[in-house]
C-alpha positions in Angstrom: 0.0 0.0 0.0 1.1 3.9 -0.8 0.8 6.4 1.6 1.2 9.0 -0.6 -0.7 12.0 -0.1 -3.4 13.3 -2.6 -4.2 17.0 -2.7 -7.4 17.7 -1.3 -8.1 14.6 0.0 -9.7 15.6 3.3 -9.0 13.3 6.5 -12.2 12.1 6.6 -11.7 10.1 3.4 -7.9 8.7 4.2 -7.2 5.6 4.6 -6.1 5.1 7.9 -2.7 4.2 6.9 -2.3 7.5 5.3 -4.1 8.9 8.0 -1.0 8.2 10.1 1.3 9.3 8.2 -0.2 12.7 7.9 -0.8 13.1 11.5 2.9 12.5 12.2 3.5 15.0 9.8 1.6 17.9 10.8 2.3 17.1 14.5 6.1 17.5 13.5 5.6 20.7 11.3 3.4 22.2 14.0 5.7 21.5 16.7 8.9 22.9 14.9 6.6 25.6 13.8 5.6 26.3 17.7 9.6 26.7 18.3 9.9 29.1 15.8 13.4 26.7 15.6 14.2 23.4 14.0 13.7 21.0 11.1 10.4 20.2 9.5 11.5 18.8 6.4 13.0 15.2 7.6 10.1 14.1 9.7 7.5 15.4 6.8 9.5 12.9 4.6 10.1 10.3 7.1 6.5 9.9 8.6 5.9 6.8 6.4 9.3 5.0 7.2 8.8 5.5 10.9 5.0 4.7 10.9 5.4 1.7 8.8 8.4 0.1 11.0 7.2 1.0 14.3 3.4 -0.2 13.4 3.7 -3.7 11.6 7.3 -4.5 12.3 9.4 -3.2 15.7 9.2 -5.1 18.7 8.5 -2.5 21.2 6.5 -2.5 24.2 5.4 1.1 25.0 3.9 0.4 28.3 7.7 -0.6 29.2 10.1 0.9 27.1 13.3 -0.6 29.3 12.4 -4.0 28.2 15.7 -5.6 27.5 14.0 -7.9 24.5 12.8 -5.1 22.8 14.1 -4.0 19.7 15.6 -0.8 19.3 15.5 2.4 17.2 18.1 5.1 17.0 17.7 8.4 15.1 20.7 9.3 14.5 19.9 11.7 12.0 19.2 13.8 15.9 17.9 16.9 14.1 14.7 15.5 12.8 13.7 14.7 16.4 10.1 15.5 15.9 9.7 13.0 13.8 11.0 10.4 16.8 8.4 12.1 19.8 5.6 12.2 17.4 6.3 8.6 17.6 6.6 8.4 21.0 3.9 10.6 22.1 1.2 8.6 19.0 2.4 5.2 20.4 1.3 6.1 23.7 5.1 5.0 25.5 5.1 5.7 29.1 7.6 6.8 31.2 10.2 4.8 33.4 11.9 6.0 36.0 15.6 5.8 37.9 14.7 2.5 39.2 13.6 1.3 35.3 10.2 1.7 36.7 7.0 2.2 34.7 5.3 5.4 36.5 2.5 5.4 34.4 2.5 8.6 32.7 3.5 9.5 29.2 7.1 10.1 28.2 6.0 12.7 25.7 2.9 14.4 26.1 0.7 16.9 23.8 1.9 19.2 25.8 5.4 18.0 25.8 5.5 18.6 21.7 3.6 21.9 22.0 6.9 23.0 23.9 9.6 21.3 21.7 12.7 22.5 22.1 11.9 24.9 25.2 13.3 24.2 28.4 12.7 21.3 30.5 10.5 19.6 27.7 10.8 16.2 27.4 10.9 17.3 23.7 14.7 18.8 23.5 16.3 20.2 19.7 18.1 16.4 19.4 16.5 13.2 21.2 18.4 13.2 24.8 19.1 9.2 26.6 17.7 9.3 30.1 15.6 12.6 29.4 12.7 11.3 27.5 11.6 7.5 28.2 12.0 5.9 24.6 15.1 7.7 23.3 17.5 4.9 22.7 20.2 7.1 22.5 21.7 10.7 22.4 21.8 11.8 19.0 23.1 14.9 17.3 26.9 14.8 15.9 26.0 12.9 12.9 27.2 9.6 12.2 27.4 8.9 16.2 24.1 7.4 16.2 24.9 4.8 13.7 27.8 3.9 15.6 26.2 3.5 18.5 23.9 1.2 16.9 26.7 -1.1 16.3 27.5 -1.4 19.6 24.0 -2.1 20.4 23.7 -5.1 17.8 27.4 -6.6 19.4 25.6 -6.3 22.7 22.2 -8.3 21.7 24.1 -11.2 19.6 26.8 -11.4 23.1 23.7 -11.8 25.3 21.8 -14.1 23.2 25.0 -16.8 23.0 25.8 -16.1 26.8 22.5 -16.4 28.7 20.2 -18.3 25.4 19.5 -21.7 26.7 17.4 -24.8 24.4 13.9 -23.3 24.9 14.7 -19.8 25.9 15.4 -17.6 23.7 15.9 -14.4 26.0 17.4 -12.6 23.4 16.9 -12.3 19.6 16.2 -8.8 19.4 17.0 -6.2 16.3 18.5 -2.8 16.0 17.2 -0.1 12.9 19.1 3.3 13.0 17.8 5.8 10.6 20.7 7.9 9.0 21.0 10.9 6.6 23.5 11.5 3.9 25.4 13.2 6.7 25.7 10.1 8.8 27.9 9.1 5.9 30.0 11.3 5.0 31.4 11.7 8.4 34.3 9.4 9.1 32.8 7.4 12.0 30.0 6.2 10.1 32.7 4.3 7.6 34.8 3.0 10.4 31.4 1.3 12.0 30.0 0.3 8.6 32.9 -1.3 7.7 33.5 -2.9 11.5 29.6 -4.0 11.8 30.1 -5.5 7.7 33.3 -7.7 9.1 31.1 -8.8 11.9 28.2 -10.2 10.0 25.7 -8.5 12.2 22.6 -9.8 10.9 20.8 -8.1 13.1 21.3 -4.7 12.2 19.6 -2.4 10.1 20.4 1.1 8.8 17.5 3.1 6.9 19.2 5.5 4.8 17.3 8.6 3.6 19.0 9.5 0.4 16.8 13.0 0.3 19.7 14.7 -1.6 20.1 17.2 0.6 22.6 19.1 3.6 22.2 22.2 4.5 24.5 24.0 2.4 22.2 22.6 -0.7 22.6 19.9 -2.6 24.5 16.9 -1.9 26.3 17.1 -5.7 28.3 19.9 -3.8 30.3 17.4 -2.0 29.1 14.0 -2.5 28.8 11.7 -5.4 29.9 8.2 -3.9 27.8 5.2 -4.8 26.5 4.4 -1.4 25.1 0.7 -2.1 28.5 -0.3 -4.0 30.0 0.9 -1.0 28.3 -1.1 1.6 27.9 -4.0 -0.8 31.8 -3.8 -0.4 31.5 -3.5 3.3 29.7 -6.8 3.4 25.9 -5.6 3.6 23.1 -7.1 2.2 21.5 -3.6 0.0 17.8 -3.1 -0.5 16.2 -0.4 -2.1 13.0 1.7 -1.8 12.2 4.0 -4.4 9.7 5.9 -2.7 9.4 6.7 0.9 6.0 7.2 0.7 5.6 3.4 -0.2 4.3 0.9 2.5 4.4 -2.1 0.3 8.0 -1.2 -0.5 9.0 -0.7 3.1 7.7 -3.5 4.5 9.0 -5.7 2.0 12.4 -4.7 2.6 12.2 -4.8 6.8 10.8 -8.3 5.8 14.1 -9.1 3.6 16.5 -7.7 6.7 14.5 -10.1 9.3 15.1 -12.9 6.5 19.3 -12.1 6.4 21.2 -14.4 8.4 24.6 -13.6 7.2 25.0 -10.1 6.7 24.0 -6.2 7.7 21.2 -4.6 5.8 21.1 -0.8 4.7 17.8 0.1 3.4 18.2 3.2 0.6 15.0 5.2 0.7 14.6 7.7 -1.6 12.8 10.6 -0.2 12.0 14.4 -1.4 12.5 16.4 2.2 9.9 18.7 3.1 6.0 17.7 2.1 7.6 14.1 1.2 5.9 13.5 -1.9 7.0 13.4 -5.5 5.3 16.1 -7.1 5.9 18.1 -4.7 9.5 19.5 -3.9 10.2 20.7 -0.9 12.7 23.6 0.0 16.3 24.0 1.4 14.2 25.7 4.5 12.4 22.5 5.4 15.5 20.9 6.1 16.9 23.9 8.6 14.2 26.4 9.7 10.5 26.3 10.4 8.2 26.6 7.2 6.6 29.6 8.6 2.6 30.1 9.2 1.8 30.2 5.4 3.7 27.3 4.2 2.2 24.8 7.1 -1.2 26.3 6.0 -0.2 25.0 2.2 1.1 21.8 3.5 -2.0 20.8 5.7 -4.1 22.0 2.7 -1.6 19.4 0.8 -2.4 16.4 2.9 -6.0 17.2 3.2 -5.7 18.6 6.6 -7.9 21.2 8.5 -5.3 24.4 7.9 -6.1 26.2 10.9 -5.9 23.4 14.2 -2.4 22.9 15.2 -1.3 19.8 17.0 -4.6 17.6 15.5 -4.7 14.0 16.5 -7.4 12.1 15.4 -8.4 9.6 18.1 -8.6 6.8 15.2 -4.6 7.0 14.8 -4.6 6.7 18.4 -6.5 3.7 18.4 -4.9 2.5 15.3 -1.6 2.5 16.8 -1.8 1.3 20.3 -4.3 -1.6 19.0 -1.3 -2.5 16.3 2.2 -2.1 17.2 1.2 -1.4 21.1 -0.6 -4.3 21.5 1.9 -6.7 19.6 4.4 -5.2 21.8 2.6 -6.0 24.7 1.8 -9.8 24.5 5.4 -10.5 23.4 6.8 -8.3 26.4 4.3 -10.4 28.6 5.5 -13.6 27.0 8.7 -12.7 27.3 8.8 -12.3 30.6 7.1 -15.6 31.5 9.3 -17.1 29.7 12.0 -15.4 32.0 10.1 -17.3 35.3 10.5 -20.0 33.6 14.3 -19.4 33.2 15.0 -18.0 36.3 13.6 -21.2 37.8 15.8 -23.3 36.1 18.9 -21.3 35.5 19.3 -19.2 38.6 22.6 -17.9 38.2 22.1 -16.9 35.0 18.8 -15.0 36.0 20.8 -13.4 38.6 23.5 -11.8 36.6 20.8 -10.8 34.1 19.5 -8.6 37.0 22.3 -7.3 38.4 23.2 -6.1 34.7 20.1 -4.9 33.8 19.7 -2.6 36.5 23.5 -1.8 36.9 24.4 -4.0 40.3 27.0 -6.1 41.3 27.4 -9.0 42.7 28.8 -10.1 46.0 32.7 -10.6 46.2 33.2 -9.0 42.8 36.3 -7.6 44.4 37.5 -10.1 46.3 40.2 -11.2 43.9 41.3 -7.4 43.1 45.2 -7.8 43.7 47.6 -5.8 46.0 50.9 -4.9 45.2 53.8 -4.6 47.5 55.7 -2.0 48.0 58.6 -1.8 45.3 61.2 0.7 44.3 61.2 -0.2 40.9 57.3 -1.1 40.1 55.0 -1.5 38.2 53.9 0.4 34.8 50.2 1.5 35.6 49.3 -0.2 32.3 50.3 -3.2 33.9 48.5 -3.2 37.3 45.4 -2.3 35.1 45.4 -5.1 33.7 45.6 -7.2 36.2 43.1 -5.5 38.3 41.0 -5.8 35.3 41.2 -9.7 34.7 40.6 -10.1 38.8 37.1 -8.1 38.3 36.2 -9.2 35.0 36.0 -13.1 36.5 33.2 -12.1 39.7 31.5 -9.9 36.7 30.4 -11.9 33.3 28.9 -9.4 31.6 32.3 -6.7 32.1 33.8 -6.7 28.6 35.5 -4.6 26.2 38.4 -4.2 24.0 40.9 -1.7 22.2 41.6 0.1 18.6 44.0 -2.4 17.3 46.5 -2.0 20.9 45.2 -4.1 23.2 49.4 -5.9 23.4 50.3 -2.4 24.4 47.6 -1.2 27.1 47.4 -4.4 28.7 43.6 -4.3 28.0 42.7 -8.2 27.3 41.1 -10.6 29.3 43.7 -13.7 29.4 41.7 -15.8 31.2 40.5 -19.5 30.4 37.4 -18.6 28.7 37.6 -14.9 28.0 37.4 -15.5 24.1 36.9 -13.2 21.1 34.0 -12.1 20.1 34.0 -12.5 16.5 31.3 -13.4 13.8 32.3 -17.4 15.0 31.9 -16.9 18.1 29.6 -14.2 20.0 30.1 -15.1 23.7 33.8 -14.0 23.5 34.5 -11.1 26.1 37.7 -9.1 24.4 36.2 -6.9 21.0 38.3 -6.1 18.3 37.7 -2.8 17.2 40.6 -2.5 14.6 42.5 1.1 14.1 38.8 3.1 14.5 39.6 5.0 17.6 36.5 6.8 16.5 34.0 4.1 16.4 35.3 2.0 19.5 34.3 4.4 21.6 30.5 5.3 20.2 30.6 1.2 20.1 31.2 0.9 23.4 28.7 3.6 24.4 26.2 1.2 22.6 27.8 -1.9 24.6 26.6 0.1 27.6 23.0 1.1 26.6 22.5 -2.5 26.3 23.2 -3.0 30.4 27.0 -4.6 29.0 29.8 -3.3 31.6 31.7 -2.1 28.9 34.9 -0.9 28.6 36.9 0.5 25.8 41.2 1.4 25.8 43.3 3.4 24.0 46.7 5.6 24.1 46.0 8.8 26.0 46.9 11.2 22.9 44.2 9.2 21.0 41.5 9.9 23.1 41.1 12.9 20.5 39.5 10.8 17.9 36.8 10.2 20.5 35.5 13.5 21.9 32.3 13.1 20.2 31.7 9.7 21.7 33.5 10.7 24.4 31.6 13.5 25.9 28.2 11.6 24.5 29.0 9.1 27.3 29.2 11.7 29.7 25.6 13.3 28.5 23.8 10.2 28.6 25.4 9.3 31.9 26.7 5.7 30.9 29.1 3.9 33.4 31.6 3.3 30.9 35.2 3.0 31.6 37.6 4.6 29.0 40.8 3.3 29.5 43.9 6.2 28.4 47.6 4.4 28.5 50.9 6.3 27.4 49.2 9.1 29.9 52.4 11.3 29.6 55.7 12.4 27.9 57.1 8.7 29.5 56.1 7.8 26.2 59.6 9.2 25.1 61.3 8.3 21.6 57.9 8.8 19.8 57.8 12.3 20.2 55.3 14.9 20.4 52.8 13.5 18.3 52.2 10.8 20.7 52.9 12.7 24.0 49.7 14.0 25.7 50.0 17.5 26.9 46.5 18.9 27.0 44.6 16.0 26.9 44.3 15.2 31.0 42.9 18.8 31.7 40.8 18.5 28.3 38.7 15.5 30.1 38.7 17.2 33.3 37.3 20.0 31.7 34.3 17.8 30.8 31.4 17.8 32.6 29.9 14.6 34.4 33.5 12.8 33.4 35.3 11.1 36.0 39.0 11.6 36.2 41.8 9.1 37.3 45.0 8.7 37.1 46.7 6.8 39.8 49.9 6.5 40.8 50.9 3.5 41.7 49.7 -0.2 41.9 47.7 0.1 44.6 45.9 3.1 43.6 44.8 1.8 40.2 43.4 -1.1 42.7 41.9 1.6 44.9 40.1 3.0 41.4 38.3 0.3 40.4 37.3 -0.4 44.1 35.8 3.1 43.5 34.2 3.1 40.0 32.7 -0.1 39.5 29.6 0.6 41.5 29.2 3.8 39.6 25.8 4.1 37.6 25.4 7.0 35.6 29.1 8.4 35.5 31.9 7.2 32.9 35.5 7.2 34.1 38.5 8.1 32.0 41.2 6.2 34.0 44.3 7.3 32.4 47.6 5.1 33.1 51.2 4.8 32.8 53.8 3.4 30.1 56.5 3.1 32.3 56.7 1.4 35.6 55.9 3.4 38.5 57.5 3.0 42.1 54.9 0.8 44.1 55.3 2.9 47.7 55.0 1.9 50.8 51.8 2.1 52.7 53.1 1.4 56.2 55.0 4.2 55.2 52.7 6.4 53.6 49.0 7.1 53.9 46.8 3.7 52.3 45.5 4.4 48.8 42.1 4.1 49.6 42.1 7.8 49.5 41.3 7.5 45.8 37.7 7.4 47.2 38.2 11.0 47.4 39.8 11.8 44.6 43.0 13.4 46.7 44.8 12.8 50.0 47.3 13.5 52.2 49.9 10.9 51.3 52.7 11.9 53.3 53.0 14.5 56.1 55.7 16.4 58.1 57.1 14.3 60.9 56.3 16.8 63.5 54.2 20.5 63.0 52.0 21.4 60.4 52.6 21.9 56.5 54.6 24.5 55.2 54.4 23.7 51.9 51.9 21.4 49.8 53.1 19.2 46.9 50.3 17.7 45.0 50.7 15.4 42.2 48.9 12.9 39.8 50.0 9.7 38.5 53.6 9.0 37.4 55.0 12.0 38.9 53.5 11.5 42.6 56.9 8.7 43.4 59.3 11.7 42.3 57.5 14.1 44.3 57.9 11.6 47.9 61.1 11.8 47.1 61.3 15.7 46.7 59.5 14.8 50.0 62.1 13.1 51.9 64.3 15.5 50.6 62.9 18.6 51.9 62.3 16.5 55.4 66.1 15.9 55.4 66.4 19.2 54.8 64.2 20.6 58.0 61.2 21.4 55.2 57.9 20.7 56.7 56.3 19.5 53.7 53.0 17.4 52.7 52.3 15.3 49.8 49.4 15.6 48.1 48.3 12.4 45.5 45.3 13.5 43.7 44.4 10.8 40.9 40.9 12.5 40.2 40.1 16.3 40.4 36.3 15.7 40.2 35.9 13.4 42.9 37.5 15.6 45.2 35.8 18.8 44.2 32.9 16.5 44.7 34.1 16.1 48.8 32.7 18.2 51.7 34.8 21.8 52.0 35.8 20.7 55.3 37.7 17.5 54.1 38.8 19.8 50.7 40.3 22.2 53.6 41.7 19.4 55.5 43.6 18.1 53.0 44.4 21.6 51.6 44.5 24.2 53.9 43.8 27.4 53.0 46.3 28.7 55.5 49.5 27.2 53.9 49.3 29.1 50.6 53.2 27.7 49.2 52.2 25.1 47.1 53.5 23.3 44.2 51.9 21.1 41.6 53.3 18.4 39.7 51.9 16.9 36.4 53.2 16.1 32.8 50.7 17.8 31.1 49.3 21.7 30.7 49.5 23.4 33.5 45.8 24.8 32.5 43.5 23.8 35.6 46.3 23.7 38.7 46.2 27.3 39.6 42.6 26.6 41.3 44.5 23.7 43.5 48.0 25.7 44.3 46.2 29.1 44.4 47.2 32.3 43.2 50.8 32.4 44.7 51.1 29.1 44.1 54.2 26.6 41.5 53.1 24.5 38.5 55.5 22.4 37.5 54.3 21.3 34.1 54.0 21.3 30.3 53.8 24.1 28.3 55.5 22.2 25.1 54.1 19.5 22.7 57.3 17.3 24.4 60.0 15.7 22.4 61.3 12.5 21.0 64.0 11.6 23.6 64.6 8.7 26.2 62.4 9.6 29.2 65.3 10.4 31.4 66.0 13.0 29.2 62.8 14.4 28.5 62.1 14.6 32.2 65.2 16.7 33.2 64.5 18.7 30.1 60.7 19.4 30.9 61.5 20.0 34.5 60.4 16.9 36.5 63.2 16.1 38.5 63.4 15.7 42.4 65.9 18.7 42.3 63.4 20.9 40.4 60.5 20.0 42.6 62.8 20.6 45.6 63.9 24.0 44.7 60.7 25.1 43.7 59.1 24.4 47.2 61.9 26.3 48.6 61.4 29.0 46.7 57.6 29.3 47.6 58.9 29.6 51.4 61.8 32.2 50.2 64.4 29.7 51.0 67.5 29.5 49.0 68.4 25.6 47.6 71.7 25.2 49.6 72.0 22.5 51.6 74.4 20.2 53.4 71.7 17.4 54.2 72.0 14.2 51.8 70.0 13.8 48.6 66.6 10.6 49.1 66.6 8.9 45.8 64.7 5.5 44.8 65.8 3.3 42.7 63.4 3.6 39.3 63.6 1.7 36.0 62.2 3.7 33.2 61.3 2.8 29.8 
C-alpha cells in the first residue's frame, strides 16, 4: 500500500494508513513551527518509514520501554527529532523512571510537543538518553548514532549466546538506525559500517534517507559516492526503496532484513525532504528552519488537513496504533517475561547476573580477587596493574567486557583468562572486542555496549582519546558507566615524540562535565580505582595510566590508597608540625615528588604530599575534608603533572608553582625528557623552597629511589 498524499483529499476520506502518516507529519511541522526553531522537512519525509516500521514491524512495548528484549531504534539523523516524539507521544510509551520503573505517565505528552525544544521539555532540539523515556540514544553529531547502533547489535548477539538456553530464547532482538547522507559522509559512520560489515551483524539495520540534501544545498556539492556499492563492499546485504511514501516497499524490505542471516542490511530510501511526496518539492528551509505560518497552512491544505488546528490527533490513529504495534508489543513483552520465570527457575545464576546487569548491580565478592601490590622501588607500569586488576574483576562480573583500537598488546587491556574469548562473527560469547585502528567508532561502540546493560569498557593511548570526543563527551551526557581506559598518559612515552605525548589531553577531560578523572599513581591506587568506579551508575571514568613502571610505595609508610575514594589525599605529612608547603601530584610523577618529599624533610622542610588521581571526585568532597587536606592557611604550594598546566592554579592558588607542560614534548629517552621538561626531584625541591623564600643550599643528603624507566 502507498501512503502518498493526494491534494485535497480531506481526513475524513484517508485511509487510515495514510491517516498516520499525515498526523505525524503535521504534529512534526506544527511543533517545529511552535519553536519558531528546528527542522520540519526530515520528519514530513520520514513519517511513512517511521509509521510503517514502528506499526507492523518493531518489537516495542510502549507500556515498558526498558524492556531488554525489545528491539531498538536510533535516530541518528538527531535533528529530525520531531519525527521520533511524534512517535513516542502517537504510540502512547510511558515513562520509566531511575529504578527502570513504569510510572504510568506518558514520556511525551501533547503538551510535551507543544513545547519542543523549550526548556525542560521532554521534547529537547536532538533526542536526549535518560531525558525522554523511549530515546534509545543521544543523537546529534552525525554519524554517532549509527555507531552506537553497532555497539547495540554486538551487545544483543553477546547476550543471546551467553544467557540463550534450548527453549529460551531471552534474546533475539534487532537494531534499525535511521541515517542521513550526513551520517555518511562523516568518518565514524565508515569505520562502524565497515566494522559491523566484518562482523556479519545480521541483526542490524540502517535506513538511509538519500533526500539529496545538507544544509548547504545539494548533496552534488560534496558528494557523489555510490552508497550501495560501498556497503555492498562493506559486506551488507543492500535493499532499495524507491519511494518513501511506499508501504508495500517498506515493508517488503524490513521483511528481507528479518530474512538475512549472514550479513548487515542498509535500506536506501529515496525521499524528497519537506511535504515528502514526489510532485511536490520541498525547500532547502524545510530541512533547517520552520516553514513559517503560510507554508504549514499550504502543506495541511496538501495532505488534506484542516489548515487552521495545530497539533490535531485524530483519536482513530490513536486507536490504530496502540491496537497495532502497542498491542503486539505487549503480548510478546508479557510472553517474554514468562518465559523469563521460567528461566530464572531453572537457571538461577544466570537470572541473577541478568538482574544485576540490567539494573546496573554487582554482585557479591566482585572484588574479592582485586590484587595488592607490595611495595617496590622499581614497580610496576600502571598499564600493567590495570590489567591485572582488570582480569581479577572481569572473572566475579560476566557481563564486564571490552576491547581496544587495534592496541590491546600495548595497554594491557585483554582478558587472558581461560574462557575470556573473542567475540568474533564465529563466536559471540567472547568477552575481548576487536575494534581495529577506529579510535572513533570504539568508543560510540562501546557507548552502545553500555545502553545495552553490557559493563563495557573501551582502551586506547592517551593522545588518542582525540579521535573520541564526540563519543567521548556523548558518554558523559547520557550518563553511561563506561570505563575509557587512556595508557601512554604522559611524555614517558619518550622516543615517539610529540605526536604521541599528551599534553593537554588530562585537563581536556577534566574539563568535561559529568566525566570522572583518574590517574593513579601506583599499583595500589589503580586497585583503589576500580574499588571506586565499578559501583558507579550513571558516570563514565576516563582512567588514564602509565607506560612506564611506576614506584609501588610503601603504605606502612605512607598514607593507604584508599584515598582514591576521594579523589586526593594526604599521602605523606611532616614528621612533626604542620605543612609548610603542599606538593600535590597525579600519576607517574606522585613517586618523584615523595622523594622531593624526603628530601625537603632531610632538609628541616615541613612538607606534605598531596596524591590526587581525580580532580572531580575531590571537588565533589565536603569543603571541610577539601580544607583538611588543603588548607587554606598554607598558601606555598607546588603542583606536579606532565601535562598543561591549565587547571592547577585553582589547586595551588594564586601564589602558588606548576610544575608542568607548556611544550608538545620531544622525542627523547624519558630520562631525558624529564630533566629537560623539569620533573626532576631537584626541580621539585627548589621550587618548594622558593615558595617559602628559602635558597636551595644545603648540606643534608639527597633521598633517591631506585626507578627503571622505559
Amino acid at each position: 500500500m502507498s501512503a502518498a498524499t493526494t491534494t485535497g483529499t480531506s481526513t475524513t476520506d484517508q485511509p487510515i494508513e495514510q491517516l498516520a502518516v499525515n498526523t505525524i507529519r503535521t504534529l512534526s511541522m506544527d511543533a517545529v513551527q511552535a519553536a519558531n526553531s528546528g527542522h520540519p522537512g526530515t520528519p514530513m519525509a520520514l513519517a511513512p518509514v517511521a509509521y510503517e516500521l514502528w506499526q507492523n514491524h518493531l518489537r516495542f512495548d510502549p507500556a515498558l520501554p526498558v524492556w531488554a528484549n525489545r528491539d531498538r531504534f536510533v535516530l541518528s539523523v538527531g535533528h529530525a527529532s520531531a519525527l521520533l516524539y511524534s512517535m513516542l507521544h502517537l504510540s502512547g510509551v510511558t515513562s520509566v523512571n531511575a529504578d527502570y520503573e513504569a510510572v504510568g505517565e506518558p514520556a511525551v505528552g501533547l503538551a510535551d510537543l507543544k513545547r519542543f525544544r523549550q526548556l525542560d521539555s521532554k521534547c529537547p532540539g536532538h533526542p536526549e538518553y535518560r531525558w525522554t523515556s523511549g530515546v534509545e540514544c543521544t543523537t546529534g553529531p552525525l554519524g554517532t548514532g549509527i555507531a552506537t547502533s553497532v555497539g547495540m547489535a554486538m551487545a544483543g548477539l553477546w547476550q543471546a549466546a551467553t544467557f540463550n538456553r534450548p527453549g529460551y530464547d531471552l534474546f533475539d532482538y534487532d537494531v534499525y538506525a535511521l541515517a542521513g547522507d550526513g551520517c555518511l559522509m562523516e568518518g565514524i559512520g565508515a569505520e562502524a559500517a565497515s566494522l559491523a560489515g566484518h562482523l556479519k551483524l545480521a541483526n542490524l539495520c540502517w535506513i538511509y534517507d538519500n533526500n539529496r540534501i545538507t544544509i548547504e544545498g545539494a548533496t552534488s556539492l560534496a558528494f557523489s559516492e555510490d552508497v550501495p556499492a560501498r556497503f555492498a563492499g562493506y559486506g551488507w546485504a543492500v535493499q532499495q526503496v524507491d519511494d518513501a511514501n511506499d508501504l508495500a516497499a517498506l515493508s517488503a524490505a524490513f521483511d528481507a532484513f528479518r530474512a538475512e542471516t549472514g550479513r548487515p542490511t542498509l535500506i536506501v530510501v529515496d525521499s524528497v525532504i519537506g511535504y515528502g511526496a514526489p510532485n511536490k518539492q520541498g525547500t532547502h528551509s524545510a530541512h533547517g528552519e520552520p516553514l513559517g505560518v503560510d507554508e504549514v497552512k499550504a502543506a495541511k491544505r496538501f495532505y488534506g488537513w484542516p489548515e487552521d488546528e495545530t497539533f490535531r490527533v485524530p483519536p482513530e490513529v490513536v486507536e490504530h496504533i496502540r491496537s497495532g504495534m502497542g498491542e503486539r508489543g505487549g503480548t510478546l513483552r508479557r510472553e517474554w517475561e514468562e518465559m523469563f520465570a521460567r528461566y530464572a527457575a531453572e537457571f538461577p545464576e544466570q537470572a541473577e547476573h541478568l538482574n544485576h546487569m540490567q539494573r546496573r548491580t554487582l554482585p557479591d565478592g566482585w572484588d574479592a580477587d582485586i590484587p595488592s601490590f607490595p611495595p617496590d622501588a622499581k614497580g610496576v607500569a600502571g598499564r600493567d596493574a590495570n590489567g591485572k586488576v582488570l582480569n581479577a574483576v572481569a572473572q566475579r562480573v560476566p557481563w564486564l567486557l571490552g576491547g581496544s583500537a587495534d592496541l590491546a598488546p600495548s595497554n594491557k587491556s585483554r582478558l587472558t583468562f581461560d574462557g575470556a574469548g573473542d567475540f568474533s562473527a564465529e563466536d559471540r560469547a567472547g568477552r575481548n572486542l576487536h575494534f581495529g585502528v577506529r579510535e572513533h567508532a570504539a568508543a560510540a561502540v562501546a557507548n552502545g555496549l553500555s545502553l545495552s546493560k553490557l559493563r563495557a569498557y573501551q582502551a586506547g593511548f592517551l593522545i588518542f582519546s582525540d579521535f573520541q570526543r564526540g563519543a567521548l563527551r556523548l558518554s558523559a551526557l547520557m550518563e553511561l558507566p563506561l570505563i575509557h581506559m587512556y595508557t601512554h598518559d604522559s611524555i614517558g612515552v619518550g622516543e615517539d615524540g610529540p605526536t604521541h605525548q599528551p599534553i593537554e589531553q588530562i585537563a581536556s577531560i577534566r574539563a568535561m562535565p559529568g566525566v570522572i578523572d583518574m590517574r593513579p599513581a601506583d599499583g595500589n591506587e589503580v586497585a583503589e580505582a576500580w574499588r571506586v568506579l565499578m559501583p558507579i551508575r550513571h558516570e563514565p571514568v576516563a582512567l588514564m595510566l602509565s607506560r612506564q613502571p611506576l614506584p609501588t610505595l610503601d603504605r606502612e609508610r605512607y598514607a593507604p590508597a584508599a584515598g582514591v575514594a576521594q579523589g586526593a589525599y594526604v599521602l605523606a605529612d611532616p614528621p612533626d608540625g604542620d605543612p609548610e608547603v603542599i606538593l600535590i601530584a597525579t600519576g607517574s610523577e606522585v613517586a618523584m615528588t615523595v622523594q622531593a618529599y624526603e628530601q625537603l624533610t632531610a632538609d628541616g622542610v615541613r612538607a606534605r604530599v598531596v596524591s590526587m588521581p581525580s580532580m572531580e571526585l575531590f571537588d565533589k568532597q565536603p569543603v571541610t575534608y577539601r580544607d583538611q587536606v588543603l588548607p587554606p592557611a598554607v598558601t606555598a604550594r607546588v603542583s606536579v603533572e606532565k601535562g598543561t598546566t591549565f587547571g592547577w592554579d585553582r589547586w595551588v592558588g594564586p601564589n602558588g608553582a606548576i610544575i608542568g607542560m607548556s611544550t608538545f614534548g620531544a622525542s627523547a629517552p624519558l630520562k631525558v625528557l624529564q630533566a629537560k621538561f623539569g620533573f626532576t626531584v631537584e626541580h621539585i625541591v627548589a621550587t618548594a623552597r622558593a615558595q617559602l623564600g628559602l635558597d636551595h643550599d644545603t648540606d643534608a643528603p639527597a633521598v633517591t629511589l631506585e626507578t627503571t624507566e622505559q
